[in-house]
C-alpha positions as CSV (number, residue, x, y, z in Angstrom):
1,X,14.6,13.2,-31.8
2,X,13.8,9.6,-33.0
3,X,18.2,9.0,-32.6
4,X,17.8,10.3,-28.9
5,X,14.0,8.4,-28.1
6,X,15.7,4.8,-29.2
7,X,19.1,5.3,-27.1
8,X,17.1,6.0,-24.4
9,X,15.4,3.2,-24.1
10,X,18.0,0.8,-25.1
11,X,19.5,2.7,-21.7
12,X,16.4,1.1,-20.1
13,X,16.4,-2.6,-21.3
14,X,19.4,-2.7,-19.5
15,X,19.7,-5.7,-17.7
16,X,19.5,-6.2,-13.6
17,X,23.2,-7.1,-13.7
18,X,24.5,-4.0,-14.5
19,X,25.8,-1.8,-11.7
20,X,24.4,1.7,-11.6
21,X,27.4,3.1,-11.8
22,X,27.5,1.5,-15.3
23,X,24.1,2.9,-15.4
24,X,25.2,6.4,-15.4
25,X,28.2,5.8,-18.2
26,X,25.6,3.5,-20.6
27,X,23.4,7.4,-20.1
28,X,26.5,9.8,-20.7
29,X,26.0,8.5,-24.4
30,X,22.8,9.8,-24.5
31,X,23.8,13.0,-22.6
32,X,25.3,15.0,-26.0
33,X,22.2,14.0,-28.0
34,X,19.9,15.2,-25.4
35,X,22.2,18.6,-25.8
36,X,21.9,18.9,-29.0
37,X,17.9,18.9,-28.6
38,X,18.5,21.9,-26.3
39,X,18.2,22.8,-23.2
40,X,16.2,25.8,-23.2
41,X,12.6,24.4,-22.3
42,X,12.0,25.9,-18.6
43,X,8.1,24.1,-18.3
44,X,6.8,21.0,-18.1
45,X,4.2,21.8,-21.0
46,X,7.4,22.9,-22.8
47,X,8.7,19.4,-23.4
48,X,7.5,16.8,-25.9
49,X,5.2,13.9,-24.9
50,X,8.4,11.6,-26.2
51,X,10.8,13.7,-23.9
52,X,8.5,13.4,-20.9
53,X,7.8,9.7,-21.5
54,X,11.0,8.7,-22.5
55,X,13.0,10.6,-19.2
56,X,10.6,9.5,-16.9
57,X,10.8,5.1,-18.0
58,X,14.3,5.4,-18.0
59,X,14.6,7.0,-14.6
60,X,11.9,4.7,-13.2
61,X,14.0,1.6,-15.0
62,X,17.0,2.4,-13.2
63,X,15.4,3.3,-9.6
64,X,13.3,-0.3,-9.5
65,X,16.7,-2.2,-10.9
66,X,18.4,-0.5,-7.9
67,X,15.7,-1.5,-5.5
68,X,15.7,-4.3,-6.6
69,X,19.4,-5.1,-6.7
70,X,19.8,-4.0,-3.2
71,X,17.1,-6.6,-1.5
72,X,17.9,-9.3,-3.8
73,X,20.9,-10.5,-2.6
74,X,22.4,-12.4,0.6
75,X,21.9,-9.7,3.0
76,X,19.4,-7.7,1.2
77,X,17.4,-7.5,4.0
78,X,19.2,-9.4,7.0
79,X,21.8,-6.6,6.4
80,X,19.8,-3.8,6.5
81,X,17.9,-2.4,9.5
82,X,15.5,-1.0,8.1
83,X,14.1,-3.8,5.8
84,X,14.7,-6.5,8.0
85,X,11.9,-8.6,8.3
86,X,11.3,-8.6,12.6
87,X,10.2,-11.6,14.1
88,X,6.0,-12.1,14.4
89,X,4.6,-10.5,17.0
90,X,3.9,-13.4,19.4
91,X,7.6,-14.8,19.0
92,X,8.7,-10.8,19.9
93,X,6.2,-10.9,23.3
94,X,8.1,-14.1,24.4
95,X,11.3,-13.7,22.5
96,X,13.2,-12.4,26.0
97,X,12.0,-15.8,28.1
98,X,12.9,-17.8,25.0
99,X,16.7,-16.3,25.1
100,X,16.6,-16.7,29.0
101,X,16.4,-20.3,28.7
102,X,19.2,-20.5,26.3
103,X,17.2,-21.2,23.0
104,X,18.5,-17.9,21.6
105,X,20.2,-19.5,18.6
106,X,17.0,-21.1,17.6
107,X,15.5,-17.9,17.4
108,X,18.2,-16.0,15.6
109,X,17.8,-19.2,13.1
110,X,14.2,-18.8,12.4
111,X,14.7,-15.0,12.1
112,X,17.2,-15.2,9.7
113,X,15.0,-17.9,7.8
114,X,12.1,-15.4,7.3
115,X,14.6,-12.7,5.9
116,X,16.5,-15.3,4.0
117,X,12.9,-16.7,1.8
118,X,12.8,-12.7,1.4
119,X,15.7,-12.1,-0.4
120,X,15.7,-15.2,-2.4
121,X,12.1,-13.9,-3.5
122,X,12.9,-9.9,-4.4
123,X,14.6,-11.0,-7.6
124,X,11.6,-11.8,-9.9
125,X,10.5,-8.3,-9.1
126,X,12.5,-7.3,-12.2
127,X,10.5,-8.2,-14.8
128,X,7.2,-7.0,-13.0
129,X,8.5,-3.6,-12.5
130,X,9.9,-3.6,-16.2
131,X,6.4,-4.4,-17.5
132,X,4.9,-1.7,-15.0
133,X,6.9,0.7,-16.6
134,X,6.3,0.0,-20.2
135,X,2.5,0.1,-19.7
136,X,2.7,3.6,-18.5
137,X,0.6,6.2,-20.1
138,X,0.9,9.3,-20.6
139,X,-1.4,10.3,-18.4
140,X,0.5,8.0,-16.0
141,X,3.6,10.1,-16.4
142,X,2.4,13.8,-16.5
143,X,0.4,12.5,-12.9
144,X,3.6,10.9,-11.3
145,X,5.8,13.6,-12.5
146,X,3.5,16.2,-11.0
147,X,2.5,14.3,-8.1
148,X,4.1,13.7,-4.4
149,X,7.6,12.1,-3.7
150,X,6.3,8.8,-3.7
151,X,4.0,9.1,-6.6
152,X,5.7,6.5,-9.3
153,X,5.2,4.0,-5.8
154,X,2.0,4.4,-5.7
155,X,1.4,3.7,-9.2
156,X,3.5,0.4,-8.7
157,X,1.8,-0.6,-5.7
158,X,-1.6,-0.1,-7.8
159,X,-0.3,-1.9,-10.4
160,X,2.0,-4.6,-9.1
161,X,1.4,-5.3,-5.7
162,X,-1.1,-8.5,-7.1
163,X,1.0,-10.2,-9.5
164,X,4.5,-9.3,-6.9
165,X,2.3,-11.4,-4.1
166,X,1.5,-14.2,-6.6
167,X,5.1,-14.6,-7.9
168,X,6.5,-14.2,-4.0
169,X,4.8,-16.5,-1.8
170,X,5.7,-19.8,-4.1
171,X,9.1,-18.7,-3.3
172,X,8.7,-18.0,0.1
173,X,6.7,-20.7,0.8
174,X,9.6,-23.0,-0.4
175,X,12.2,-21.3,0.9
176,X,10.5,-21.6,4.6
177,X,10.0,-25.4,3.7
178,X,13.7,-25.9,4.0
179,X,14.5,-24.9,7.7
180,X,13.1,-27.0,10.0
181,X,11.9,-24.0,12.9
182,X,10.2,-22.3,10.2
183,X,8.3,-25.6,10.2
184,X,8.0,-26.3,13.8
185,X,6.4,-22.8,14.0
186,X,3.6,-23.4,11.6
187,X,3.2,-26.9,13.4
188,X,2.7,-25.0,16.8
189,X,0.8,-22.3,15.7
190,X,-1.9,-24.2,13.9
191,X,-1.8,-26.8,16.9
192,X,-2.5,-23.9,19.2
193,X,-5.6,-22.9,17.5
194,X,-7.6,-20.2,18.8
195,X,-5.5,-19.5,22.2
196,X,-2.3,-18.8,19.2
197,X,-4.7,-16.4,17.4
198,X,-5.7,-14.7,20.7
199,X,-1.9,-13.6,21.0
200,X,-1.9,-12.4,17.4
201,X,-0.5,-15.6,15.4
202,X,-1.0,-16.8,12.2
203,X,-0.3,-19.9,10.7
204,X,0.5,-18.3,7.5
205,X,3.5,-17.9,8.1
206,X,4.7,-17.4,4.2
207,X,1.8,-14.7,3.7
208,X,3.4,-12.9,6.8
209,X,6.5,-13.0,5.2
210,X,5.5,-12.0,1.4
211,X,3.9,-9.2,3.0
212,X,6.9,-7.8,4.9
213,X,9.2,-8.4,2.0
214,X,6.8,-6.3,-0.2
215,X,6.3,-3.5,2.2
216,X,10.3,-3.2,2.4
217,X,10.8,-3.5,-1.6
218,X,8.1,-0.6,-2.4
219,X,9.9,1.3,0.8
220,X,13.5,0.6,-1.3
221,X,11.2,1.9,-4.2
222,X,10.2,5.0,-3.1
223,X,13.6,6.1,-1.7
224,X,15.2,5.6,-5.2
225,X,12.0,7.5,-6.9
226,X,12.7,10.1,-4.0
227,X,16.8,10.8,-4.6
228,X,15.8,10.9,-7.8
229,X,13.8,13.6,-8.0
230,X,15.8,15.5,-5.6
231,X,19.2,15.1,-6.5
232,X,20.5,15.8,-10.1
233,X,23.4,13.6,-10.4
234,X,21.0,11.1,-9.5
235,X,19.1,11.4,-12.9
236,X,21.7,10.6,-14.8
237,X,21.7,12.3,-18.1
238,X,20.8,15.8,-19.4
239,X,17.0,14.4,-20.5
240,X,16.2,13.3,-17.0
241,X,17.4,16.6,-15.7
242,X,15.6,18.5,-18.0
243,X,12.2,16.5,-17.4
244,X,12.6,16.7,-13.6
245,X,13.9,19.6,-13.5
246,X,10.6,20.9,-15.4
247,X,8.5,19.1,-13.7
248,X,9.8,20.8,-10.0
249,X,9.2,24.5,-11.7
């Protein structure tokens, strides 16, 4: 048992840089001494609190270093529909007048800024989500393993979603310094005053942003936690299976 507790989480120290299909081969060495434990435990309640524990911070490990990895990178979210930072809501209300007057590429350009200070924040979400995980109790892990779909989410948007805002929005906030629109928009906002917030604008631009980019990242999140629950090759090793696979009985 102690053998199969300390591969496992060596499996989950792993760094962000390795690919998860590297994941999967680093927990194949783990798979035969998992075996050898047996696989005869049908129940939750069947399992050791080191089995549960153990499967259930080395699948979370490997789902936020794959959410992770995905929005961190050039493209991250500009690439991907469905994490894409949109525009704020007044620029969307004028965006088709804007385009008719042939400033088109000045909106693309402030669009892709906002998406750009995004992905060049995501990255220091490692380390949060690695602490996250190593704080979890057992109590923790019996709730999230028994809970919904989304249930290890939650716990990281109760547990992370502070300190993630405070290590974004420096990021952000220099990231947006850099491209001049992003600037002229703050300018124009604030200089609009109250008539800008009757339309719905903020001047905080970089809050509007760290917001976005943390609603896509616990979105990325939650689909990993969720194909990992529900598909088995997904898990990785014979301990996950076994500890999921309980835990769906």
């Amino acid at each position: 048992m102690r053998r199969l507790t300390v591969a496992i989480f060596a499996v989950a120290l792993l760094p962000l840089s390795v690919a998860a299909s590297k994941w999967t081969d680093a927990l194949g060495a783990v798979q035969q001494a998992a075996t050898q434990q047996g696989a005869g435990s049908t129940s939750l309640s069947a399992l050791s609190n080191t089995d549960i524990a153990a499967g259930l911070k080395a699948a979370l490990a490997q789902g936020t270093r794959t959410a992770v990895a995905n929005l961190g990178r050039s493209d991250g979210f500009w690439g991907n529909a469905a994490a894409r930072i949109p525009l704020p809501k007044p620029i969307r209300k004028i965006e088709g007048m804007v385009r008719g007057v042939g400033m088109g590429g000045q909106i693309d350009a402030f669009h892709l800024s906002l998406n750009r200070a995004a992905e060049q924040a995501v990255p220091v979400a490692a380390d949060v989500f690695a602490t996250a995980v190593q704080k979890l109790t057992l109590d923790d892990v019996r709730g999230i393993l028994q809970g919904p779909n989304d249930a290890a989410t939650q716990y990281f948007r109760r547990t992370t979603t502070e300190t993630l805002t405070a290590r974004f929005r420096p990021l952000v906030t220099k990231a947006t310094a850099n491209v001049g629109v992003a600037q002229q928009y703050k300018q124009l906002v604030a200089s609009a005053g109250p008539f800008a917030a009757s339309l719905g604008a903020s001047s905080d631009l970089d809050g509007y942003v760290t917001q976005k980019a943390l609603d896509s990242l616990f979105m990325q999140v939650a689909a990993e936690e969720a194909r990992i629950r529900q598909n088995p090759a997904a898990r990785g090793s014979e301990i996950l299976q076994r500890v999921f696979g309980a835990a769906n009985k």
